[in-house]
C-alpha positions in Angstrom: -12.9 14.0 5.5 -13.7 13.8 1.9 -12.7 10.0 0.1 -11.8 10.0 -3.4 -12.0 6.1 -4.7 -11.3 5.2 -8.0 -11.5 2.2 -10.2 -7.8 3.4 -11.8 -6.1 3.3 -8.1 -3.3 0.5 -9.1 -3.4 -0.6 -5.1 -7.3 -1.7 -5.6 -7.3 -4.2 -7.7 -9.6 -6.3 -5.4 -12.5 -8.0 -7.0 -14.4 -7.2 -4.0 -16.1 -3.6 -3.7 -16.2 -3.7 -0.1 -12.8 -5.0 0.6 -11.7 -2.0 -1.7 -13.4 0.0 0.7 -11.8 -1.5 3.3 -8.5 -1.2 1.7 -8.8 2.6 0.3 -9.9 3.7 4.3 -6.8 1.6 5.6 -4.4 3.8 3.3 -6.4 7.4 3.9 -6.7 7.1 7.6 -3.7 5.1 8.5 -5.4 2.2 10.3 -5.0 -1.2 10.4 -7.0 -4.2 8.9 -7.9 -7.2 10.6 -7.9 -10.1 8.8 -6.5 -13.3 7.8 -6.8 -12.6 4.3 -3.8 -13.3 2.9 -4.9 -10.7 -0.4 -4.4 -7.7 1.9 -0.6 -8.9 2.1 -0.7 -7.3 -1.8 -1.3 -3.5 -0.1 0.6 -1.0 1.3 -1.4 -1.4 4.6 -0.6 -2.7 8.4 -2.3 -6.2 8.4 -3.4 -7.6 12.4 -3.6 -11.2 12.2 
């Protein structure tokens, strides 16, 4: 499966690179995050928590 992660995604805006990660993998595969982060609430991702 080739990733294509960019700094001018408008849904990355995370400060973090690895929650970007995290967030860019959530949208491309359709999975879940699990967290009680409250800044993944700002994605269009299913949060567990």
């Amino acid at each position: 499966m080739k990733y294509n992660f960019n700094e001018s995604n408008p849904f990355l805006n995370s400060c973090d690179p690895f929650d970007r990660l995290l967030i860019g993998q959530a949208i491309v595969e359709n999975v879940s995050i699990i967290s009680q982060d409250c800044m993944f609430n700002s994605y269009p991702i299913h949060l567990i928590w």
